[in-house]
C-alpha positions as CSV (number, residue, x, y, z in Angstrom):
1,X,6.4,-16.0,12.2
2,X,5.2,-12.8,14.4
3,X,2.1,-12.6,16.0
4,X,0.2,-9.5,16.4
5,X,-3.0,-9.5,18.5
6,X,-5.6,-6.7,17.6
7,X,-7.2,-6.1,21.1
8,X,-11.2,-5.9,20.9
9,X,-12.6,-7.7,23.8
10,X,-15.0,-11.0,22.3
11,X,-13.6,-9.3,18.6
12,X,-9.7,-10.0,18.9
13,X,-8.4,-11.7,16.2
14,X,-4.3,-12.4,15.4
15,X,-2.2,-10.9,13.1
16,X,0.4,-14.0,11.4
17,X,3.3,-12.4,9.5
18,X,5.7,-14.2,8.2
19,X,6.7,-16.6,5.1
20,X,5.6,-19.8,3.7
21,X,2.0,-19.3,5.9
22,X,0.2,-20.6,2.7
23,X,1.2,-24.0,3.0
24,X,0.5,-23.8,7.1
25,X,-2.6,-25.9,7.1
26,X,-2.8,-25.8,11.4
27,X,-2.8,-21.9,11.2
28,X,-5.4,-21.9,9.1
29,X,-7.5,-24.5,10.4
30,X,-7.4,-22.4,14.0
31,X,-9.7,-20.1,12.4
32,X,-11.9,-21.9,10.1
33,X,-15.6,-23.0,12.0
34,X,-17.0,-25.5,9.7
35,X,-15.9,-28.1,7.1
36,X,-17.3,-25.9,4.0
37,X,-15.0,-22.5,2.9
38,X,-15.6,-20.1,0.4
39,X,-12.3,-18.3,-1.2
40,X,-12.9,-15.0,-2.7
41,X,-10.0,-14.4,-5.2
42,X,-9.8,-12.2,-8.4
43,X,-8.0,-14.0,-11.4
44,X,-4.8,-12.7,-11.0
45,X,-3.9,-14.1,-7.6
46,X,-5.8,-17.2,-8.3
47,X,-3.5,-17.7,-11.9
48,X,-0.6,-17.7,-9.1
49,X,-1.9,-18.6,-6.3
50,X,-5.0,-20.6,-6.3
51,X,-3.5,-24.4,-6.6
52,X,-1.2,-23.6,-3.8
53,X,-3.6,-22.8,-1.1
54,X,-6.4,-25.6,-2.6
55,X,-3.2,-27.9,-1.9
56,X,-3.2,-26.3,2.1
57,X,-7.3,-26.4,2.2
58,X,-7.5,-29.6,0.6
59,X,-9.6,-31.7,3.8
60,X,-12.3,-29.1,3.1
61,X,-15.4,-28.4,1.0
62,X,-13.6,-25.6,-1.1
63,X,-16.2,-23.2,-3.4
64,X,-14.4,-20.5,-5.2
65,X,-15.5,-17.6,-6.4
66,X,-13.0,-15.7,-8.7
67,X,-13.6,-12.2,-9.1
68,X,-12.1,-9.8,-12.3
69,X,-9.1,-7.6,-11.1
70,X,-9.6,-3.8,-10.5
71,X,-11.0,-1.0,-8.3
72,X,-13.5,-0.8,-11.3
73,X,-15.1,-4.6,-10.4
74,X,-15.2,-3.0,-6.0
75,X,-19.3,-2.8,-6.6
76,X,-22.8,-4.7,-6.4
77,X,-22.0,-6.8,-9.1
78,X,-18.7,-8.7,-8.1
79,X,-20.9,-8.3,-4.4
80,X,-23.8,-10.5,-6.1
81,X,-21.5,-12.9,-7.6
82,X,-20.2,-14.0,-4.2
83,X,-23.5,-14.2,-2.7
84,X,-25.0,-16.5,-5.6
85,X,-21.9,-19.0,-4.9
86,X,-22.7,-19.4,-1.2
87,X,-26.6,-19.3,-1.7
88,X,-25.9,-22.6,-4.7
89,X,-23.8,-23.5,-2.9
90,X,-25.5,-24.0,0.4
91,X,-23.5,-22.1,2.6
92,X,-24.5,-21.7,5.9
93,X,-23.5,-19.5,8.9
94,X,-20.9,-21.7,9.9
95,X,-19.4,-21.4,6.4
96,X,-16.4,-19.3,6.8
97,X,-15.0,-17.2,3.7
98,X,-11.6,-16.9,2.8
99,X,-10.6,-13.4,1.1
100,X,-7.8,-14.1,-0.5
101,X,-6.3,-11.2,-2.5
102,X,-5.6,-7.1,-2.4
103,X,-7.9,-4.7,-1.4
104,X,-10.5,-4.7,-3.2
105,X,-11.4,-8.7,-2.4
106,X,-11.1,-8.1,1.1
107,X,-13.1,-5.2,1.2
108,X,-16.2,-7.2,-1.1
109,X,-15.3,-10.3,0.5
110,X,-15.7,-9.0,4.2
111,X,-18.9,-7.1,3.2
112,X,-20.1,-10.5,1.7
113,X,-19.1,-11.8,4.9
114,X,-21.0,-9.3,7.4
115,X,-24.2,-9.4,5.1
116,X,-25.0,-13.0,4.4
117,X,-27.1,-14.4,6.7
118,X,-26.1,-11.6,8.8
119,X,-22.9,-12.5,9.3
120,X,-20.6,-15.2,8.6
121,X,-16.8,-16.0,9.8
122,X,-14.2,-15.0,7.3
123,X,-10.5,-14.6,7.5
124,X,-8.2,-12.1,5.4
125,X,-5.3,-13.5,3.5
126,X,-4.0,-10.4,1.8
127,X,-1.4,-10.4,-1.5
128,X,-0.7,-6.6,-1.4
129,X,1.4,-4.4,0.2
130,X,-1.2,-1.9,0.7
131,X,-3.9,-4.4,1.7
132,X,-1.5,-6.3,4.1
133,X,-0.2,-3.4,6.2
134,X,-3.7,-1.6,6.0
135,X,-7.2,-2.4,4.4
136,X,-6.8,-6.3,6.0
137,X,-6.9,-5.1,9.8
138,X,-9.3,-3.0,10.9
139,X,-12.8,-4.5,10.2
140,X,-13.3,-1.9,7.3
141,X,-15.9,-3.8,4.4
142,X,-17.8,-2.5,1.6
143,X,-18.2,-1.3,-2.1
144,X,-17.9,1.9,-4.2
145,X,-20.4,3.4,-5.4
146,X,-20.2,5.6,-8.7
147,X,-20.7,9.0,-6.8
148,X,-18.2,8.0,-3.9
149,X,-15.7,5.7,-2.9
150,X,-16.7,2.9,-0.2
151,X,-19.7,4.3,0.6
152,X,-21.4,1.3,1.0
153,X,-20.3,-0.8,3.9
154,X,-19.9,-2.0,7.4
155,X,-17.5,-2.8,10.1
156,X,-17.0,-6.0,10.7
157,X,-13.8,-8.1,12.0
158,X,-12.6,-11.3,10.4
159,X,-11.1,-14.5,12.7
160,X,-7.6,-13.7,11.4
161,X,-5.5,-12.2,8.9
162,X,-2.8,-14.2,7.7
163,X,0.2,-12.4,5.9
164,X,2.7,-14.8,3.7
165,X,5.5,-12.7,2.7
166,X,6.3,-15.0,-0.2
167,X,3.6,-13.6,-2.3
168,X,5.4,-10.4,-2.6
169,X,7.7,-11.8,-4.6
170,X,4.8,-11.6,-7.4
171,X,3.7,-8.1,-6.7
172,X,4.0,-5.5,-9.7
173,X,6.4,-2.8,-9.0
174,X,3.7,-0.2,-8.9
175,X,1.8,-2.0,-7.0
176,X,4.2,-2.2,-4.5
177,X,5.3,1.3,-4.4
178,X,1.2,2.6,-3.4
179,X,1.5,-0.4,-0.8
180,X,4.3,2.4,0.9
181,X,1.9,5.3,0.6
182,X,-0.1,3.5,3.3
183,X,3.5,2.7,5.4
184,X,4.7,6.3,5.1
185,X,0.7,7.7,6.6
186,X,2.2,5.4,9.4
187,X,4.7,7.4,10.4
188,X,3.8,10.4,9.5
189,X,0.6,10.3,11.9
190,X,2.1,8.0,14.8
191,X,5.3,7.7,15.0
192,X,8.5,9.9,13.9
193,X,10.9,7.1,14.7
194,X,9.2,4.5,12.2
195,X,9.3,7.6,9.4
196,X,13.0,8.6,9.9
197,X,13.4,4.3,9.7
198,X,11.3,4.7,6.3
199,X,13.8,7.4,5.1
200,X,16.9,5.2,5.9
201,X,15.4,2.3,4.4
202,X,13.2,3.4,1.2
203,X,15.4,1.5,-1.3
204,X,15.8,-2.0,0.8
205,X,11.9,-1.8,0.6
206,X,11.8,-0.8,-3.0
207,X,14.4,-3.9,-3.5
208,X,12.2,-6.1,-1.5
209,X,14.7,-7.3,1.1
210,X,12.8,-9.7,3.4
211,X,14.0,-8.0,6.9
212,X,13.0,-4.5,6.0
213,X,9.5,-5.8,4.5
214,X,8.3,-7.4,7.7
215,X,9.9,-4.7,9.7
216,X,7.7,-2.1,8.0
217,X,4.6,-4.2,7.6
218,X,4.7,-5.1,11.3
219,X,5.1,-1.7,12.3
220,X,2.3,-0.2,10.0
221,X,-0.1,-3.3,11.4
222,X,0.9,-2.3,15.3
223,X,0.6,1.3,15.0
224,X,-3.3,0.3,13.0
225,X,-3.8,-2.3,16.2
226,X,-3.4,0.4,18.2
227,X,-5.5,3.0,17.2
228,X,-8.6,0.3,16.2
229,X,-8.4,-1.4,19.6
230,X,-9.2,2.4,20.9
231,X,-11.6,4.0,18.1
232,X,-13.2,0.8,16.3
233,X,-16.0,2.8,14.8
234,X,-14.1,5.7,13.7
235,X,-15.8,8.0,16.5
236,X,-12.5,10.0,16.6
237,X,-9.3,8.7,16.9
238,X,-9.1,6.3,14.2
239,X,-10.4,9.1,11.8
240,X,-6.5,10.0,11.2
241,X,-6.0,7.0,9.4
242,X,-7.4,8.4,6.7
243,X,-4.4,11.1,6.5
244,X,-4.4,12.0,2.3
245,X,-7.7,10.2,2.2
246,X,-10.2,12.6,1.6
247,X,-8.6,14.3,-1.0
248,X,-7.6,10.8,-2.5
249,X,-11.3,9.7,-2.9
250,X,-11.8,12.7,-4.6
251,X,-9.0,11.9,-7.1
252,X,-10.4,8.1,-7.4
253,X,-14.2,9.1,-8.0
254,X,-13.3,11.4,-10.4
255,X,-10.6,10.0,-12.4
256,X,-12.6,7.0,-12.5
257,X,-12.3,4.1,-10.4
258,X,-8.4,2.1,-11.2
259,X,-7.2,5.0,-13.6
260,X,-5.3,6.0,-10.4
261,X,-3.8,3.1,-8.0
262,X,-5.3,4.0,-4.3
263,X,-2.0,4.3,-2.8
264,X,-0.8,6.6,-5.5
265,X,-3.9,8.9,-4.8
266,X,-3.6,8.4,-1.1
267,X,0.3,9.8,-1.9
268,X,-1.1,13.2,-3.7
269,X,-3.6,13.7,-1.3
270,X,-0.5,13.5,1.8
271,X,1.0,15.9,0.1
272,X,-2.3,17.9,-0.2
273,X,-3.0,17.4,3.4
274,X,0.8,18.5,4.0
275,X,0.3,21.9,2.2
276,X,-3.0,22.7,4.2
277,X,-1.4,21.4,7.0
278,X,1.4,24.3,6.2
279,X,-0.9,26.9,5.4
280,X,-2.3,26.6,8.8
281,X,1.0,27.0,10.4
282,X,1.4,23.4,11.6
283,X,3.8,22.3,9.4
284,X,7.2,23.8,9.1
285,X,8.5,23.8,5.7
286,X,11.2,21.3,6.4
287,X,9.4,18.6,6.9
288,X,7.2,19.2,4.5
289,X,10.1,18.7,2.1
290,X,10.6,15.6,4.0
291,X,7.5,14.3,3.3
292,X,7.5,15.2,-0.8
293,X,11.0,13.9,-0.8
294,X,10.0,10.3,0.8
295,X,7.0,9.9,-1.4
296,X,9.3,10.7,-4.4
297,X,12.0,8.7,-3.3
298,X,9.0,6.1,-3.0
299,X,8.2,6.1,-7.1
300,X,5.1,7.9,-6.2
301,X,2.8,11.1,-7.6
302,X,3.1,14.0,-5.6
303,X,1.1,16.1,-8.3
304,X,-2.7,15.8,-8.4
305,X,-4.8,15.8,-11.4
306,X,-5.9,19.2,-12.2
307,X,-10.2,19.4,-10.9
308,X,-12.2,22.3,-10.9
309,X,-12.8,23.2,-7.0
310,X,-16.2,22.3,-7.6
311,X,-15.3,18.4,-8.2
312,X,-13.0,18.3,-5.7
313,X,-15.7,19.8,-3.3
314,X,-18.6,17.7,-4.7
315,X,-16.4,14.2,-3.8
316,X,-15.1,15.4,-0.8
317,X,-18.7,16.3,1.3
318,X,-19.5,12.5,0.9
319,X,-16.6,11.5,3.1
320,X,-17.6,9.4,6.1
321,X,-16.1,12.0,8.5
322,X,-18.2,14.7,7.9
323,X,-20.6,16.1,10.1
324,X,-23.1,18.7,9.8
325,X,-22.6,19.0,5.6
326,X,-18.8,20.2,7.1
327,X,-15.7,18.7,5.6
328,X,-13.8,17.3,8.2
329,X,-9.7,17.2,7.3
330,X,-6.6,14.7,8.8
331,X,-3.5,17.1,9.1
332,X,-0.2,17.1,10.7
333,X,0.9,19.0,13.3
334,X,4.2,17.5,12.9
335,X,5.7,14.5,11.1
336,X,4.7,11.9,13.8
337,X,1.3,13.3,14.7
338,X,-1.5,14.0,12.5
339,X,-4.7,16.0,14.2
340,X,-8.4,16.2,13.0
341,X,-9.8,19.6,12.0
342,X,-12.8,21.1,11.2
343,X,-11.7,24.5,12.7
344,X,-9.6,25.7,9.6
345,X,-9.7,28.7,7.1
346,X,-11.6,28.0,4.1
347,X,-9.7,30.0,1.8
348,X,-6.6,28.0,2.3
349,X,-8.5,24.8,2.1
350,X,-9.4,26.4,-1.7
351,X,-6.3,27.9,-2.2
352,X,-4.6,24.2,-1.9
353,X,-7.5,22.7,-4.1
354,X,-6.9,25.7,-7.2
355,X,-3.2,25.2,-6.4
356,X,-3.4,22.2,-8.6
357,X,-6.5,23.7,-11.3
């Protein structure tokens, strides 16, 4: 097992990866406050998954609340659920919750977590790729809302995230391939090295070998550490996490939430961010067929859907970033370090959007 430590003063919390952690009842019980838990699931990891990690948690007072599966179930309702099990149930704020699943039950989880009572301790136990090397650390909660993507929310750290390996094994093949949409914006804003490692090693990931999994999900969760230990609130730094992102919401709210995986969108919108990234003479044409070529390579879209400019427009002046009604974009200098921009030509920025109209 490695340990990673995200470093935020009285808000630190460990990163476990490694294999078998499921059954690891001390590593769990390090972080737990109270004798009562509530796991937050959806029904496809608790079909595999539940019975195993009941058997680790079985000295506690264990409520469940299984949510259904999908971007599509990220909103007030699945929200509500979880709130109407801890308030039945007694919960107090010594309760901790347990989000045990991808993304999306992290994200509603935590938000459960920050809200109720005004906060209550929970830990992440991520079974994706993408929600392992990415949405699990950082203190990033909330919902969608039907006119934007996690626009409802708060930050708010959990205890610990604990990533088992083992439950990879499970993970659909799509699934896994957005999961390295999220490990590619690693190197491709941080860290050249970790990106040429990615181009040498795309097929052991796509073949799951062990070593090259926890290589590249400890490398994605270091270079995260790093920039949330500096910029927790996304004042500035942390902003170029969200390299692809804006134009990925944009694909996500108006496809409808699910029709497009987020690490598939979060790959088009890279390699929308890569051609306005060119068009302002950052990027050099080579590696911006480096960057098309890994994502392919990677089983992922590096086509968007075809939007009027308008809907792409309309989508992206909700993101979080913005200021002063502006659109603030993550770009790359150069494969290794991505810049924020607000200072850019406007006509390339609709050039690149009718590109794909």
């Amino acid at each position: 097992m490695k340990i990673l430590n995200l470093e935020l003063k009285e808000r630190s919390y460990p990163i476990y990866i490694g294999q078998d952690l499921l059954v690891n009842k001390e590593l769990f019980s390090k972080h737990i406050v109270s004798n009562k838990i509530c796991i937050v699931t959806n029904e496809t990891v608790a079909n595999l998954y539940l019975k195993l990690i009941l058997g680790t948690l079985s000295s506690y007072e264990v409520i469940v609340v299984t949510l259904k599966d999908g971007e599509r179930y990220k909103n007030e309702n699945s929200l509500n659920q979880i709130y109407e099990s801890l308030l039945k149930n007694r919960a107090d704020r010594d309760t901790t919750i347990l989000a045990f699943g991808g993304g999306v039950v992290g994200d509603i989880a935590g938000y459960a977590a920050a809200t109720y009572m005004r906060g209550i301790p929970f830990i992440q136990v991520p079974t994706s790729l993408l929600s392992q090397v990415d949405s699990s650390v950082g203190g990033k909660t909330g919902i969608n809302h039907s006119l934007g993507k996690n626009m409802i929310g708060a930050f708010y750290q959990p205890k610990g995230v604990i990533i088992d390996l083992n439950v990879l094994k499970t993970l659909p093949k799509k699934e896994l391939c957005a999961g390295l949409a999220e490990v590619i914006k690693y190197g491709l804003i941080w860290d050249i090295n970790f990106f040429e490692w990615l181009e040498q090693n795309i097929n052991s990931l796509l073949e799951m070998e062990t070593i090259a999994l926890s290589k590249a999900i400890y490398r994605s969760c270091e270079i995260k550490a790093e920039v949330v230990s500096q910029d927790e609130k996304e004042k500035s730094l942390r902003a170029i996490l969200n390299l692809g992102h804006t134009f990925a919401h944009a694909i996500e709210t108006n496809m409808g939430f699910g029709n497009w995986l987020h690490g598939e969108a979060v790959a088009a919108g890279i390699i929308m961010a890569a051609k306005m990234s060119k068009a302002e003479n950052y990027l050099n044409n080579e590696d911006f067929l480096r960057i098309q070529q890994i994502l392919t390579s990677a089983n992922l879209p590096v086509t968007p859907p075809k939007l009027s400019i308008q809907k792409w427009l309309d989508v992206m002046r909700l993101d979080k970033k913005n200021k002063n009604d502006e659109i603030i974009l993550v770009l790359m200098e150069k494969i290794g370090k991505a810049i924020i921009s607000i200072d850019y030509c406007q006509q390339n920025l609709e050039n690149v959007l009718s590109e794909v109209y």
